[in-house]
N, C-alpha and C positions, 0 to 999 in steps of 0.2 A: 524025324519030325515030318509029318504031313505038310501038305501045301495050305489045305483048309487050317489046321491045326497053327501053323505061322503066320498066316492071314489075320487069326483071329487074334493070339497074342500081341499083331502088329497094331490091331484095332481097338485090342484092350489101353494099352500103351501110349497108343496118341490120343484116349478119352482120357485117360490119366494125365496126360500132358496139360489138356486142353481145360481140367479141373484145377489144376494146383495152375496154371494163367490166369483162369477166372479166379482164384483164391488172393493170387498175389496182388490183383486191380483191383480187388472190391475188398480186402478181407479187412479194409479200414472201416468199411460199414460197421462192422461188430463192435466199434468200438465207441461210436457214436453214440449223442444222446436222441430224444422225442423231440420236435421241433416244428415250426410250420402247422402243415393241416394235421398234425397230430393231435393240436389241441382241441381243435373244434370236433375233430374224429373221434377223440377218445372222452369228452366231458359228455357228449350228446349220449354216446354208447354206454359209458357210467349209469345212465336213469334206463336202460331201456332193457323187455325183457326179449328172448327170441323171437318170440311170437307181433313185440310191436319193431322188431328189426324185419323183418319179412314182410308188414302189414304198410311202412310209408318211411320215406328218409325225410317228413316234416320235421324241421328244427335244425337242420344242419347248412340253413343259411346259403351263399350262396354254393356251397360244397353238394347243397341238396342232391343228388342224383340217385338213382334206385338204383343202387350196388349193394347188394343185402349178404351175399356170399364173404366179401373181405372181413364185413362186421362181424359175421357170424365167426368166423375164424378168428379176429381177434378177443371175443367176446368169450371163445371155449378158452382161447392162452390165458386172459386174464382170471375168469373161474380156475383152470386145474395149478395157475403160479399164486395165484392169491394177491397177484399185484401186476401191475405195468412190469414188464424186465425188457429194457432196451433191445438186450442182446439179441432176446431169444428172435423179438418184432423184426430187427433186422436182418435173422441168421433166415427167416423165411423170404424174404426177398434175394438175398443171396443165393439159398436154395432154390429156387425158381429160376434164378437166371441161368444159372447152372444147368439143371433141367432142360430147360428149354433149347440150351447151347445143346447138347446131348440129341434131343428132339431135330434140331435143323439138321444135324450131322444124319440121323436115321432119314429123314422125308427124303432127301437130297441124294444122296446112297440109295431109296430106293427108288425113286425118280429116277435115275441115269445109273442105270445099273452097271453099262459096259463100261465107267470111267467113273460111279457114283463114290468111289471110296475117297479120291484124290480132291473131287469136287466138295463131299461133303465136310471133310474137314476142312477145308478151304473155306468153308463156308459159314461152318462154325463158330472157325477162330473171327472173321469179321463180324459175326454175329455177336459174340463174346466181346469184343473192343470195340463195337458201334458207338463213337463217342456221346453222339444224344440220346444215349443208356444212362448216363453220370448222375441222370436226374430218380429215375424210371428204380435203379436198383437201391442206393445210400437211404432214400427218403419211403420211411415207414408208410406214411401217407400214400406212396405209388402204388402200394402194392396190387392195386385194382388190374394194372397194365400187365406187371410180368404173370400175375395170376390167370388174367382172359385168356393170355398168348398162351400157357403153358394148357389152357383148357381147347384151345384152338389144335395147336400143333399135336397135343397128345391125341385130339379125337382122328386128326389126319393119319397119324403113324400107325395108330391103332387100325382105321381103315384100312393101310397100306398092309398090313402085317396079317389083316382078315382075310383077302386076296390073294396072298402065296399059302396061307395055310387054310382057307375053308373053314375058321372058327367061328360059332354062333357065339362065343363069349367076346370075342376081340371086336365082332359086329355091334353088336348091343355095347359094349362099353365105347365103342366110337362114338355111338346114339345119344347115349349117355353124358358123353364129354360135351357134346355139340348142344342138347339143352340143358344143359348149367353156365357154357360159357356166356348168355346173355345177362345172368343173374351175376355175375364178376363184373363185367362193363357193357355196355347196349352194341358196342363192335362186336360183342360174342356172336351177333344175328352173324354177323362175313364168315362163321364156321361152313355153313352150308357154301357160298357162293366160288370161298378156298380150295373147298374140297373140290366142286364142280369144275374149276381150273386148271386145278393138280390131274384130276383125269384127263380134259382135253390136253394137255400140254403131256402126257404120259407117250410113253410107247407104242401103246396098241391103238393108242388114238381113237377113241369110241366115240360115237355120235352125240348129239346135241341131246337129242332125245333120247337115248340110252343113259347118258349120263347123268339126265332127269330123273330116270327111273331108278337110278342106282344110290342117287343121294335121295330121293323124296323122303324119307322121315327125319335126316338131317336139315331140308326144308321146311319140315315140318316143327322144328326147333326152335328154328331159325323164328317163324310165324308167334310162335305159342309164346316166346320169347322178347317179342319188339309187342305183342299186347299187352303182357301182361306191366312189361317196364312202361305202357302208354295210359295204363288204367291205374298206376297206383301213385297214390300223390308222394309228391316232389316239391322241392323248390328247385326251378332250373332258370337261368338266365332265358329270353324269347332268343330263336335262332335268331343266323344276320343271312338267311340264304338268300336275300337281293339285293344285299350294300354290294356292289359288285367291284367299288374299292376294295373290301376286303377280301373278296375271291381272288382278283389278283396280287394283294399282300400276300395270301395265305398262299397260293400255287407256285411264287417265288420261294418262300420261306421252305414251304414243301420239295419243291426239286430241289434246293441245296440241299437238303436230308438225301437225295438220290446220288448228289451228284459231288456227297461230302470229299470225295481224296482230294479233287481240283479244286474245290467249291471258295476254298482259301485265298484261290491267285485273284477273286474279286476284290481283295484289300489291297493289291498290287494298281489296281484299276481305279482304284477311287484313289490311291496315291500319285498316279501319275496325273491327275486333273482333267478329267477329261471332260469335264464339265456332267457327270452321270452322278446320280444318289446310288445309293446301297442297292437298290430292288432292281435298277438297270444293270449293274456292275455283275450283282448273282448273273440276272440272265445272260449278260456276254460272256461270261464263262460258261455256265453250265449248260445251257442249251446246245452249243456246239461241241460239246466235248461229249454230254450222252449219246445227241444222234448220232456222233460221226464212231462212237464207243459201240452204239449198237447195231450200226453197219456192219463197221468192222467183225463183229460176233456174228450177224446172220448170215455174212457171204461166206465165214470160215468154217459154217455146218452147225451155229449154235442155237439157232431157229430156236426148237423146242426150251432148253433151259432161260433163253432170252425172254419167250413169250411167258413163261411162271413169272419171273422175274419182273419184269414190269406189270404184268397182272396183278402179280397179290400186293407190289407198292402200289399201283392206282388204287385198287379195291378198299386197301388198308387205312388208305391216308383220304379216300373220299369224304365219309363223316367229317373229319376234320376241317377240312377245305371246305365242306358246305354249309356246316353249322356254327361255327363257333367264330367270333370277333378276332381281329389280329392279336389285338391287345393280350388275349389272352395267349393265343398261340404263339408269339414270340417268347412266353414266358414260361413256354409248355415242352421243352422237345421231348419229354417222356411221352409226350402224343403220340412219335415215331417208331415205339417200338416194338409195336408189332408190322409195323413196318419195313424194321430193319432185316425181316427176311430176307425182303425182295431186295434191297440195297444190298447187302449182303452177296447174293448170289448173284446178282449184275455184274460187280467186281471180279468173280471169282470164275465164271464162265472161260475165260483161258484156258485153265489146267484140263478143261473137260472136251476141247476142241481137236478133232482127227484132222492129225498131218500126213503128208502127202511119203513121208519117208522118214526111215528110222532117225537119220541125222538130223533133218531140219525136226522132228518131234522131240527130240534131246534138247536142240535149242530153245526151241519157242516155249519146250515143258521149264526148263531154266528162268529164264525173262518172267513166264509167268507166276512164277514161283516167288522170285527177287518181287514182284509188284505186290503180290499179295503178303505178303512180309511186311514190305515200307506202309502199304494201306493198315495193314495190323499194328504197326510199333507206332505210328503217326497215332489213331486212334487210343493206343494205350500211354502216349505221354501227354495227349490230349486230356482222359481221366485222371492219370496222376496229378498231372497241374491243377485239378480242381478237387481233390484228395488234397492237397495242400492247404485250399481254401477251406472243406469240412474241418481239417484238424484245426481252425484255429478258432469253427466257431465251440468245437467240440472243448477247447478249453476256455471259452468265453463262458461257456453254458456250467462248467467244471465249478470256473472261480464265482460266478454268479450264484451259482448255489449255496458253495461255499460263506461266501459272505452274506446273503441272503441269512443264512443260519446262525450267522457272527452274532447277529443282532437281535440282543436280549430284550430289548422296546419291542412290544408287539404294533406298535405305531405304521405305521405306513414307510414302506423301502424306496428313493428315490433314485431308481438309476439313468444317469446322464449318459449320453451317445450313446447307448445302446449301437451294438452292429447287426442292423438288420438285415444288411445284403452287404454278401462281398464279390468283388468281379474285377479279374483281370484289369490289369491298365490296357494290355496288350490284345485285344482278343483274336482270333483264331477266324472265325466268321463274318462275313460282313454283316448279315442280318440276324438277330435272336440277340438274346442277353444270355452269358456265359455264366453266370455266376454260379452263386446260389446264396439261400435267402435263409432266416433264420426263423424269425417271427412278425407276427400282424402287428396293426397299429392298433394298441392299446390291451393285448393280452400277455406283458411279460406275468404277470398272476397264474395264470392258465401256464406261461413256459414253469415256471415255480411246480406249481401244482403236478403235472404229466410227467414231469421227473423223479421229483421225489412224494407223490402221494398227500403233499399238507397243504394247509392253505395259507396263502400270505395275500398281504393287500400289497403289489408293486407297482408303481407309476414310473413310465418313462418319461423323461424329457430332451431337448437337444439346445446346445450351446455351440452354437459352430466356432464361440471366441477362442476356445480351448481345443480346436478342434486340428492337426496337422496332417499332410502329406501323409503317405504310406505306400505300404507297398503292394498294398491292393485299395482298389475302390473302396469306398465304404460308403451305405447311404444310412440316413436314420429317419423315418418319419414319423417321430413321434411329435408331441409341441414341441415347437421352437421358439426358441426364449432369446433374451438378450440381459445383459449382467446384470439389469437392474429387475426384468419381470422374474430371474429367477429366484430373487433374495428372500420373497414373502414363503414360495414353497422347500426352500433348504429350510427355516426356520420351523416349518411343519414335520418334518420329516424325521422318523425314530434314525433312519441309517442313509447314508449318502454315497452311493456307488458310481466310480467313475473310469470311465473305458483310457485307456492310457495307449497310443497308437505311438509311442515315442520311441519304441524297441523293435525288433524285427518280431515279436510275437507278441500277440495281442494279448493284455495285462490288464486286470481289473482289480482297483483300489478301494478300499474302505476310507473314505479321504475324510472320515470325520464327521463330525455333528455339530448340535448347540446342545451342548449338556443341562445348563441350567436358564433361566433368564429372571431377572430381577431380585439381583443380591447383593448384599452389601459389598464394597470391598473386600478383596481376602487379603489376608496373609499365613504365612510366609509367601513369599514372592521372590522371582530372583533378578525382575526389571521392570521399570516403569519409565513411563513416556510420558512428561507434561499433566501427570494426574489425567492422561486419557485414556490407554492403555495399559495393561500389567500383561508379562509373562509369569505366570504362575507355578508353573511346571515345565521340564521339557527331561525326553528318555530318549535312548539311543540305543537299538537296537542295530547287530549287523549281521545280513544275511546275503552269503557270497558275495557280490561285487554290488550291492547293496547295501546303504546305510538308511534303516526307518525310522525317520524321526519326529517324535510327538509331543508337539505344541498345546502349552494348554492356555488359551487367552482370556481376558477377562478385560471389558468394555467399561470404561467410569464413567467416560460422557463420550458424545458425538466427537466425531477426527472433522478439523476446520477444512481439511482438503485432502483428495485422493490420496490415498498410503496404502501401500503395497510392501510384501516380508523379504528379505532379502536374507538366503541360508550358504553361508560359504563357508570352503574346505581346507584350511591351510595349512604349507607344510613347514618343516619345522626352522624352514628360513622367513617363513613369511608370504612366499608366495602364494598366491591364490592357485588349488588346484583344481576345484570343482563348483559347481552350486545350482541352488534350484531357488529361483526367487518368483516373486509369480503371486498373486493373492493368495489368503489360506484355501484351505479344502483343494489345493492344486489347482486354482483358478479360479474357483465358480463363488467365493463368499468375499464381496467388498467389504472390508472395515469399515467404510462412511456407512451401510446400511447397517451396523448392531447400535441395540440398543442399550443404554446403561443397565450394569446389572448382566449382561450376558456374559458367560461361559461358553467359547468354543472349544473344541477340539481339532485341533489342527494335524493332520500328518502329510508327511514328504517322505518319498524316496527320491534319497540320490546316490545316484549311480556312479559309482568310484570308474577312475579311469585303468585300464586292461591291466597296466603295469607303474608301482609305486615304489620308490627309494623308502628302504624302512625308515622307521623314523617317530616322531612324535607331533601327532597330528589335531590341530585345533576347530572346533567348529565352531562360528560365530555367527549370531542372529542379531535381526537390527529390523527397521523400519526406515523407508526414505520414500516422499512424492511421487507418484506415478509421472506428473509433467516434469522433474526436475528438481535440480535443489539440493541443497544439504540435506546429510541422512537427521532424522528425527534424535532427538537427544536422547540419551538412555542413562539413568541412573539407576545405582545399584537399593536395595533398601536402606542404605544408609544414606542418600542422598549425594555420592559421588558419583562422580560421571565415568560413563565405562571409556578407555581411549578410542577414538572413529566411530566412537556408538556404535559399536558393536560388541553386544551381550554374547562369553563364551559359554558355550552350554555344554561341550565336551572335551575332553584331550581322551586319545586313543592313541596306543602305540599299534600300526598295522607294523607287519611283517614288510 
């Protein structure tokens, strides 16, 4: 076996590695659903033909931006699938990152040729687990970012690859790459100024002017590129380039993207009281840790890969910093990554630095090894823990459709708490929002629609009465209601969908309706309250450590005061061993607001406890006061009274 021949196999190997890495941290994307700026992205793109996608991004609100390449590409997937298909939307964002991780590992490699092997995957792998990627790859929507970067880095390698081999094909397809990347995102212009970098900060180190000479048609790209995005209409936000609050929000929020390994101990800083906000805390950390970070790299010989390094982050992250409000960019770090090159290779600069002797270079290649490892695994439990977060909007989104579908009313669908964003209790960061977010206020219709292809009329609302603790954040802005403004819109509503945060996994109920309203009394019946109330029905279903039970009620006149259901689980001594009490519809429909003549539908789950003595098991239903009091009387249709007013509606023998 050759020397080359081992080299290359050892090269092949660790891109192998560094794919099934990137597979294992993102391969949950695939499994996601459309979400977010997917709606507004993909309903605009629905009416439009090629020609008016390359002609203006009017109508896309504030998303407006003349990025006409992503459209175009989802525009060919939706023509040759015939439909939206999650998969495939997110398997290209995968794809690119991928890509791209591959990309750093070539520029880098051949950037620092006499140590570029050890460096470039080093470089790679933190390119690959850059935590404020979590955003940039999962969310279809992003694709803008990992698409520019890959049009960026490809026109670079390509460059670099023109250079040892004298191909007029690899030149022109650099050219190439360099004017499309502004038609992906308006950063595509920093092709040219990348490039120009990557050769000063090179080997042979070429002149200013030389290196003008050698990029000008990738300036010329660059040019052709920021007009033509300047002349075709838009909706875009006006810059903030003179709130000069913002400049300094955003160059904080910005260096902690540089200065991510440490950037954490600024939660350590605000814990200890030091009387500092978040934006003082970042800069006591990171400010001293980069400069003293990049001393340390220039006095140990690492000059040239130091100066790429902080170049192409400045360069990268300028737009950012100069245009665009905090507001957004705390909510943005997919901002970062084409950034995350240079972050990336800041870190990694160790493995690439000449020691003075074979021993102390064993050591120090050690140490640098072990850091770039912990920066790597830190970054990848950093994604995992918000892979946590997507899988549960991913089955929010699962049973929302699901039940969305349930409901044979083509009426309008009411879903309550809706989970629009979920976010760590705990976050990672002093500054930025960790989360991630599901949908806008007022298009769960549009979330319906992007998913499965049909149209529904869905109204969100929010009830923060019914609303508990969890074990992530939850926000919901949709209207918020109070028990009384919500009773006129349940009564409107074909189906009633409600987010249930009472389990360690986010659970979405069909909690019922109003079936009928203004009818006579019915009968058969199986209990009656003061001629105010009938239970008419009730079934019992059971599903694993679940008991769903459904109520069917029926209103004869107004309740003189607050009443509320009361559902327990007894065993076969009598003891209470479970119960779900609580208004019908799982909290959200007061009895004092029906009207005679209504029919609702009531269902409950309750949730049986882990482990049960077999046995013979009784379910009882009743009525009693909200403030207090004896339970409500209950007779049977013969006019006896049930014992403790409590109507049985089941015996089940569990196991």
């Amino acid at each position: 076996m050759t020397r080359l021949w081992r080299s290359n196999l050892i090269c092949t190997l660790i891109l192998l590695a560094l794919l099934a890495i990137g597979i294992l941290t993102y391969g949950f994307s695939l499994r996601l659903p459309l979400f977010l700026d997917d709606m507004p992205h993909f309903r605009w793109l629905q009416w439009q033909t090629l020609t008016g996608i390359l002609r203006s991004s009017r109508g896309l609100g504030h998303l407006g931006y003349y990025r006409p390449l992503p459209f175009l590409l989802w525009k060919a997937l939706w023509f040759l699938q015939g439909q939206l298909h999650p998969p495939t939307l997110h398997a290209v964002n995968l794809g690119l990152h991928l890509l791209n991780t591959i990309l750093v590992w070539g520029i880098v490699k051949g950037q620092c040729r006499e140590r570029g092997t050890v460096l470039g995957m080093s470089s790679a792998l933190l390119f690959l687990l850059y935590p404020f990627s979590y955003q940039a790859v999962p969310w279809v929507g992003s694709l803008t970012h990992p698409l520019v970067a890959a049009l960026i880095l490809g026109s670079l390698r390509l460059y670099q690859m023109c250079e040892s081999r004298s191909s007029p094909w690899l030149w022109a397809g650099s050219i190439g790459l360099a004017f499309l990347a502004p038609f992906a995102h308006e950063t595509g212009i920093l092709a040219a100024p990348l490039l120009s970098l990557l050769l000063l900060t090179s080997e042979e180190r070429p002149s200013v002017r030389e290196v003008l000479r050698r990029t000008r048609f990738h300036w010329l790209g660059a040019l052709i590129g920021l007009t033509v995005w300047l002349a075709m209409p838009k909706n875009v936000p006006s810059p903030h380039v003179w709130n000069l609050e913002a400049r300094y929000q955003n160059g904080v929020y910005l260096l902690q993207g540089l200065a991510y390994p440490v950037a954490p101990l600024a939660r350590n800083v605000l814990a200890a009281g030091w009387g500092l906000d978040d934006l003082q805390s970042i800069l006591l950390v990171s400010v001293p840790a980069v400069l003293l970070w990049g001393l340390l790299l220039w006095k140990a010989g690492g000059g040239r890969p130091l100066a790429l390094a902080l170049g192409w982050f400045s360069l990268a992250v300028t737009p950012v910093w100069l245009m665009l409000g905090f507001e957004y960019v705390i909510d943005g770090p997919r901002l970062l990554y084409t950034a995350s090159f240079g972050a990336a290779l800041f870190w990694a600069i160790p493995l690439a630095i000449p020691w003075q002797s074979r021993q102390s270079e064993s050591v120090g290649r050690a140490i640098a090894l072990i850091l770039v490892l912990g920066i790597a695994l830190s970054g990848y439990r950093f994604i995992r823990e918000r892979a946590a977060m997507y899988e549960q909007l991913r089955r929010a989104v699962a049973q929302f459709v699901q039940s969305v579908r349930s409901v044979t009313d083509p009426g309008t669908v009411l879903w309550v708490n809706c989970p629009q964003f979920l976010a760590p209790r705990d976050p990672t960061f002093a500054v930025g929002h960790e989360g991630v977010p599901l949908v806008y206020t007022g298009q769960l219709d549009d979330l319906f629609w992007v998913n499965t292809g049909e149209e529904r009329e869905i109204k969100g609302m929010v009830l923060p009465d019914v609303q508990r603790p969890w074990r992530y954040h939850y926000a919901s802005e949709e209207s918020f209601q109070t028990i009384e403004s919500l009773q006129s819109p349940l009564r409107q509503a074909a189906g009633i969908i409600l987010t249930d945060y009472e389990r360690e996994d986010i659970a979405l109920h069909l909690v019922g309706e109003l079936e009928v309203e203004g009818t006579a009394p019915q009968t058969p019946f199986l209990a009656d309250w003061d001629d105010q109330v009938r239970l008419l029905s009730a079934t019992v279903e059971r599903e694993g450590k679940t008991l769903w039970v459904v109520l069917r009620w029926q209103s004869l006149q107004p309740l003189s005061e607050d009443t509320t259901v009361f559902l327990h689980l007894l065993a076969p001594s009598g003891q209470l061993v479970c119960q779900r009490d609580g208004y019908p519809l799982m909290g959200l429909s007061r009895p004092t607001a029906w009207r005679p003549g209504d029919i609702w539908r009531d269902v409950r789950p309750l949730c049986l406890p882990e482990s049960l003595p077999a046995g013979e098991y009784t379910l009882n239903v009743g009525l009693y006061p909200v403030g207090g009091g004896p339970r409500l009387e209950a007779t049977d249709p013969m006019g006896r009274h049930f014992p403790d007013d409590a109507v049985p509606i089941a015996t089940m023998i569990l196991p």
